[in-house]
ChimeraX commands (.cxc) that place a marker at each C-alpha (Angstrom):
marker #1 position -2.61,10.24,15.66 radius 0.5
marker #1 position -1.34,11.25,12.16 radius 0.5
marker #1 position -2.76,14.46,9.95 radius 0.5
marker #1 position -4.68,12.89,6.84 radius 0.5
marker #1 position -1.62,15.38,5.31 radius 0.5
marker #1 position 1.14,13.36,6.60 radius 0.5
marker #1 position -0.64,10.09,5.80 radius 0.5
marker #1 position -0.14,10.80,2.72 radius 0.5
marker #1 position 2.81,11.39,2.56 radius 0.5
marker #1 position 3.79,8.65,3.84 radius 0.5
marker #1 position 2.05,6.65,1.82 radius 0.5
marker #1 position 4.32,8.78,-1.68 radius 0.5
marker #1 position 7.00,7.78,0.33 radius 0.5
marker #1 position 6.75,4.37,0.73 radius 0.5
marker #1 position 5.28,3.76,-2.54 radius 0.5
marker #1 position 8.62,5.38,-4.33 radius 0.5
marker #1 position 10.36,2.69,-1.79 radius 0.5
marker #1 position 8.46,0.18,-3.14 radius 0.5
marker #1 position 9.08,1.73,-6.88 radius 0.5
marker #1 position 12.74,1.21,-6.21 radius 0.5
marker #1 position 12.79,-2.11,-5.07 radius 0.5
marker #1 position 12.07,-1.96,-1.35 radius 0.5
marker #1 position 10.23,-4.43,-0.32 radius 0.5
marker #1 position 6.67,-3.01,1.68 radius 0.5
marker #1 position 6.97,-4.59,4.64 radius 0.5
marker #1 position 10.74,-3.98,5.14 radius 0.5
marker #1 position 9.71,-0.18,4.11 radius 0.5
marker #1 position 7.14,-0.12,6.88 radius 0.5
marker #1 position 9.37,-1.83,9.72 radius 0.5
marker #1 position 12.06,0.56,9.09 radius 0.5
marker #1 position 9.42,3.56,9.79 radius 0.5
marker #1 position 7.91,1.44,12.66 radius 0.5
marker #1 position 4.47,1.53,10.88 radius 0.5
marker #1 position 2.26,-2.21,10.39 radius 0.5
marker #1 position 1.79,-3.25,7.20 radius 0.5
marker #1 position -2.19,-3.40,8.49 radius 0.5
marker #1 position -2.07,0.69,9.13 radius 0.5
marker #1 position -0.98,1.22,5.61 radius 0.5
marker #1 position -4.12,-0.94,4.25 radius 0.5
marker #1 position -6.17,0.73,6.32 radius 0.5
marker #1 position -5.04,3.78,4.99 radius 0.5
marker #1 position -4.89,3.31,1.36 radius 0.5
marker #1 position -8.63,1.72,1.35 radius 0.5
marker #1 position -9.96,4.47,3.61 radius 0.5
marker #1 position -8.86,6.73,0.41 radius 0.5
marker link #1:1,2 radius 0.2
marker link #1:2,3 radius 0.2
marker link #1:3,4 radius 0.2
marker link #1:4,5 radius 0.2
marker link #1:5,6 radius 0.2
marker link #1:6,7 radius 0.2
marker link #1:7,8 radius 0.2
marker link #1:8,9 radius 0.2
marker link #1:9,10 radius 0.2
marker link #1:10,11 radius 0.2
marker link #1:11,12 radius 0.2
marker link #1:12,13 radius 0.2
marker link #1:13,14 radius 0.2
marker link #1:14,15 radius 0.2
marker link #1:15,16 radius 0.2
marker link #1:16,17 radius 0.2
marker link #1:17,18 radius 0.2
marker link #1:18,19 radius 0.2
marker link #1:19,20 radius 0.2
marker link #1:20,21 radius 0.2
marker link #1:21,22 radius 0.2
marker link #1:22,23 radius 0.2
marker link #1:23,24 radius 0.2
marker link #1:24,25 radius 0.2
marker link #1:25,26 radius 0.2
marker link #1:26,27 radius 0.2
marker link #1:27,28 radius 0.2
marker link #1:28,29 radius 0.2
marker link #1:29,30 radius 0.2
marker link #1:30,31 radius 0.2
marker link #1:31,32 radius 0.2
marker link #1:32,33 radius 0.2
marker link #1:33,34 radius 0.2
marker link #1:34,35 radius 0.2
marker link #1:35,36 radius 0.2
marker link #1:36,37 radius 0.2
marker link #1:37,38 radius 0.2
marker link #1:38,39 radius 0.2
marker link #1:39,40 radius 0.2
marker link #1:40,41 radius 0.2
marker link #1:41,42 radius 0.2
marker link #1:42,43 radius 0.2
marker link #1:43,44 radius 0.2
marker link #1:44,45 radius 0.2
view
């Protein structure tokens, strides 16, 4: 399970990925995390 902290972070992260022309779900398959967790996450606020 991952801290509400480190979601977050995560989140910064790959949005600055994104920022500089990553593409999301590359960003997320490099970390091993589904593009459906990261929804999840960013509409659970």
């Amino acid at each position: 399970m991952t801290s509400l902290a480190e979601r977050g972070q995560i989140m910064a992260l790959l949005a600055e990925a994104v920022d500089k022309g990553a593409r999301q779900n590359r960003a997320c398959e490099v970390i091993s995390l589904s593009e459906r967790t990261l929804q999840r996450w960013q509409n659970s606020g």
